[in-house]
Structure formats: structure tokens, C-alpha cells
C-alpha positions as CSV (number, residue, x, y, z in Angstrom):
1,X,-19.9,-3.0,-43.4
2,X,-19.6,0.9,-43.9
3,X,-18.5,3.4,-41.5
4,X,-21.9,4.8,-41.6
5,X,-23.7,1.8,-40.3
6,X,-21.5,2.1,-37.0
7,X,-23.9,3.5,-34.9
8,X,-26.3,0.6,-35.8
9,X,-23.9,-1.7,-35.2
10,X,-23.2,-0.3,-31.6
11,X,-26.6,-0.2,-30.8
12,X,-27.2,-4.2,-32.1
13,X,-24.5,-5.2,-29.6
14,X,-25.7,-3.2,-26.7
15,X,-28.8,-4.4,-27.3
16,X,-27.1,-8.2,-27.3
17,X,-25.8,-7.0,-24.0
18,X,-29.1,-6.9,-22.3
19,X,-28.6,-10.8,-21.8
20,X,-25.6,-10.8,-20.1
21,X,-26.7,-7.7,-17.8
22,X,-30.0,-9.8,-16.9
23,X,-27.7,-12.8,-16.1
24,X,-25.2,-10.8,-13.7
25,X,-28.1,-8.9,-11.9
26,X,-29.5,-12.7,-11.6
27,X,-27.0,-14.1,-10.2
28,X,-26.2,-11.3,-8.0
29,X,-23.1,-10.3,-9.5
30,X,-23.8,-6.8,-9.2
31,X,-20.2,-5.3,-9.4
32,X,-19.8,-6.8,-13.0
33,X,-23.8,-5.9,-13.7
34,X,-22.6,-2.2,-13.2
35,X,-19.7,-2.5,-15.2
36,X,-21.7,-4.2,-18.2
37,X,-24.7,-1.6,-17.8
38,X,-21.9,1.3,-17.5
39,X,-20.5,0.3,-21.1
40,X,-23.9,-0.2,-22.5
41,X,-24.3,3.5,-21.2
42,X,-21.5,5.1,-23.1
43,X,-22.2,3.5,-26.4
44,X,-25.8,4.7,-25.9
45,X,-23.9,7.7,-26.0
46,X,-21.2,6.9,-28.9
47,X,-23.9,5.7,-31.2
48,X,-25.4,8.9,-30.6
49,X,-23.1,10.9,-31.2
50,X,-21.2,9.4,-34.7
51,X,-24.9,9.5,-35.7
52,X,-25.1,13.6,-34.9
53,X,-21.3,14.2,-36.2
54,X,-21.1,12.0,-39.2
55,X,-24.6,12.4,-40.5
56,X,-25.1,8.7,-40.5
57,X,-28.2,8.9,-39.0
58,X,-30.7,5.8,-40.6
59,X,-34.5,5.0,-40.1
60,X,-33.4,1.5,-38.5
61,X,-31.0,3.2,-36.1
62,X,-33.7,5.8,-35.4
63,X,-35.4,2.1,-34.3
64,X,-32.5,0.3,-33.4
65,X,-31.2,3.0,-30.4
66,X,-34.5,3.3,-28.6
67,X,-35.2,0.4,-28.8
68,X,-31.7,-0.8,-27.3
69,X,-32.7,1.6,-24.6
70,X,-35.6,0.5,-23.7
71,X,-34.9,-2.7,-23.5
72,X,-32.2,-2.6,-21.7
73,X,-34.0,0.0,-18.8
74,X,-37.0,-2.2,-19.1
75,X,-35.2,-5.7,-18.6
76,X,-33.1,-4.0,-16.0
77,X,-36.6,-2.8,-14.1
78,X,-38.3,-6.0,-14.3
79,X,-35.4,-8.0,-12.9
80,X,-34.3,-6.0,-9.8
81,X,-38.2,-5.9,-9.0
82,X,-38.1,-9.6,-9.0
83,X,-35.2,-9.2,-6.8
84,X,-37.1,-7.2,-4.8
85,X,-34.3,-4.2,-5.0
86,X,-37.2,-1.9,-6.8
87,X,-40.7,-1.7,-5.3
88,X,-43.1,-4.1,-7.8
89,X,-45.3,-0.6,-7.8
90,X,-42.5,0.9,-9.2
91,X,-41.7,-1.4,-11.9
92,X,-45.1,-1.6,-13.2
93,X,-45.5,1.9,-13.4
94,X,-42.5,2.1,-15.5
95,X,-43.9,-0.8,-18.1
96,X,-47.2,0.4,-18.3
97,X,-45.8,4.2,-19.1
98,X,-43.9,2.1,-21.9
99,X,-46.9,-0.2,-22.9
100,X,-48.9,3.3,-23.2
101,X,-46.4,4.9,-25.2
102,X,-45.8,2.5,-27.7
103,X,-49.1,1.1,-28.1
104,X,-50.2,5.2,-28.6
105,X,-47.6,5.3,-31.0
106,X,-48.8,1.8,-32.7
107,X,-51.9,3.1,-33.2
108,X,-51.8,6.8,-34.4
109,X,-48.7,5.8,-36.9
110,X,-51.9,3.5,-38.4
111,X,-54.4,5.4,-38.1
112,X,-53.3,9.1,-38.3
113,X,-50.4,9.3,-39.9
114,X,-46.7,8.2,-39.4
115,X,-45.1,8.6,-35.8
116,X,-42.1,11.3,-36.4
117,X,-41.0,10.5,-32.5
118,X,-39.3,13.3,-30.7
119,X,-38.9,12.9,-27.1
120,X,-40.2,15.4,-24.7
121,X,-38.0,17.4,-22.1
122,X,-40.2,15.5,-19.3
123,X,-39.3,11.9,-20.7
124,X,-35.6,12.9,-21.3
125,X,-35.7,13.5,-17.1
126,X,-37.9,10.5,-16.7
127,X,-34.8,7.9,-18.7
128,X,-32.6,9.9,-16.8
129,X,-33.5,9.3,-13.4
130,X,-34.9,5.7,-14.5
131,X,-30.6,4.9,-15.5
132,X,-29.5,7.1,-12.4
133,X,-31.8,4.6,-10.3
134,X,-30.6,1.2,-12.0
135,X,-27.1,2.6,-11.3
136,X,-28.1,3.6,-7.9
137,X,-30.0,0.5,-6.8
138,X,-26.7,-1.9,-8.5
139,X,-24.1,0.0,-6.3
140,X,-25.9,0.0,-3.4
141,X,-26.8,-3.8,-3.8
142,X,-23.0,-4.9,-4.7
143,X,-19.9,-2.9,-4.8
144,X,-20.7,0.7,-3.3
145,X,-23.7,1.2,-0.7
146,X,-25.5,3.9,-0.7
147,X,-27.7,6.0,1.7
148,X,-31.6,4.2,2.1
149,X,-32.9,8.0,2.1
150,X,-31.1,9.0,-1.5
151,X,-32.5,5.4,-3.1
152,X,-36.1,6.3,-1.4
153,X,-36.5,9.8,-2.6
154,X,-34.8,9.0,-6.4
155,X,-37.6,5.9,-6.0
156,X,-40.1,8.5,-5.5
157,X,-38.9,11.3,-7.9
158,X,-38.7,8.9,-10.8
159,X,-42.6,8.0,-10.2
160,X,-43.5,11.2,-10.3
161,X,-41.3,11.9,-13.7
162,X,-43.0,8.2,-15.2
163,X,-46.3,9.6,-14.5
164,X,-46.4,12.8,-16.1
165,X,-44.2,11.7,-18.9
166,X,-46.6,9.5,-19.7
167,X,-49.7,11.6,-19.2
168,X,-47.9,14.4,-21.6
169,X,-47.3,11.6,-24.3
170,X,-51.1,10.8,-24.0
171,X,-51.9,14.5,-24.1
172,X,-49.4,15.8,-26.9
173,X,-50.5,12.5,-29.5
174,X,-54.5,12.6,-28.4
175,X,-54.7,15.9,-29.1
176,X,-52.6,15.7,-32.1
177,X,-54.9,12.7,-33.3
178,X,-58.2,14.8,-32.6
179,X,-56.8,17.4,-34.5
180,X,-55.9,15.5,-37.7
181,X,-58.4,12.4,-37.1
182,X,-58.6,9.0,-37.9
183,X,-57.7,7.2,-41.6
184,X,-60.1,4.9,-42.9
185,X,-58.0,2.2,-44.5
């Protein structure tokens, strides 16, 4: 292994860490659930930045990161819905905005042209507030409780940030797809 596959490697094994995370939240370990999504959290930000610094940026870690990301909020979602610590409305907001997304992105790389992904202001806020809730909602179900009114209204604010990140996305790429069209492979 080279120093410039690093970053990939960082995001493989916080991607390998979703697992564990799912387990803890499961079995209600939430004090060792926040520590595990904490360190998963700074290698996001590691990765990142020996990618920016170094110049060892790489189409499969361009992959690899989001997709760690992703995953990791996604999994996190779905399982403190099922523990009922996240409204189910909630949750499926947050999948479907991801479902949209990707499946958007799917298409128009296949039948437009290839997907240079660049994350909007408005989505950066919306994975923001999605980690600041996971966090939120894991303290205030183990080791540090928190007020019901600040979980209610981050609840609430990260809707609204889901829903017009994904309405932007649709936007931004349908209008970029009208303007281009469709292949015909």
C-alpha cells in the first residue's frame, strides 16, 4: 500500500465501522455508539483532508467517501427509527431524498452524460444537521440527555433542509438534462 491510497483506506474501514455502530445502537449501547460514530466522524474528516493536502485524491475515493457517508447516516437513520428515537416520517424522508438522488444521478450519468458530483451549499447543511441529529438523538438516549425542545426543533429543521436539498438536486440535474438531452445508446 502507498501513502496515496490512505484516504481510501480510511474511508474502507469507516465504512467497515457501520456494522459495529448498527450493533451498539441495537443493543442500546448508546455511550460506545457515540464514541464509534464520533471516530467515524473525524476520519470522514482525515480522509478528506490528506486527500485536499497531499493531492491524493482518486475516482474510487471520490466513491468510496460518500459512499462511507452515506451509509453510515443512512444505517444510523434507519436504526434509531426502528428504535423509535427518530419519527419513521423522518427517516423516510431522509431515504427517499437519497433514493432520489442517486437514482437521478444513475440515470443522467447514462443517459446524458457522466455525473461530475458537486454537493450543493443546501445538502452540505442538510448532512450537517442529519450528523448533529444522530449525535443529538445518541446522547440524549445514553450518556448525556438533552432538552426534548432542542431534539424537536433540529427534528424539524433537518426536514425542511432534506426537502429542499432534494428538490434543488431535482431542479439543478432536470434542468441540466433538458438542456443537454438524452443519449441514444
Amino acid at each position: 500500500m502507498e501513502s496515496k491510497d490512505l484516504p481510501n483506506l480510511i474511508s474502507v474501514l469507516r465504512l467497515i465501522a457501520v456494522a459495529p455502530i448498527v450493533y451498539l445502537l441495537l443493543s442500546r449501547e448508546f455511550g460506545w455508539a457515540l464514541v464509534l460514530f464520533a471516530v467515524a466522524g473525524v476520519s470522514d474528516g482525515l480522509d478528506g483532508f490528506l486527500a485536499r493536502h497531499y493531492g491524493w485524491r482518486s475516482r474510487l475515493g471520490g466513491i468510496l467517501d460518500p459512499l462511507a457517508d452515506k451509509t453510515l447516516l443512512i444505517c444510523s437513520f434507519l436504526v434509531l427509527g426502528w428504535l423509535g428515537l427518530v419519527p419513521v416520517w423522518l427517516v423516510l424522508a431522509v431515504v427517499l431524498r437519497d433514493l432520489i438522488i442517486v437514482g437521478g444521478a444513475v440515470l443522467y450519468n447514462y443517459r446524458v452524460e457522466a455525473v461530475e458530483a458537486a454537493p450543493i451549499p443546501m445538502s452540505k447543511l442538510n448532512t450537517l444537521l442529519q450528523i448533529l441529529l444522530v449525535v443529538m438523538v445518541i446522547m440524549d438516549s445514553g450518556p448525556f440527555p438533552l432538552p426534548a425542545a432542542l431534539i424537536e426543533t433540529t427534528i424539524w429543521v433537518c426536514l425542511v433542509t432534506v426537502v429542499v436539498s432534494g428538490a434543488q438536486y431535482v431542479w439543478i440535474w432536470g434542468r441540466k438534462a433538458r438542456m443537454r438531452g438524452w443519449r441514444e445508446d
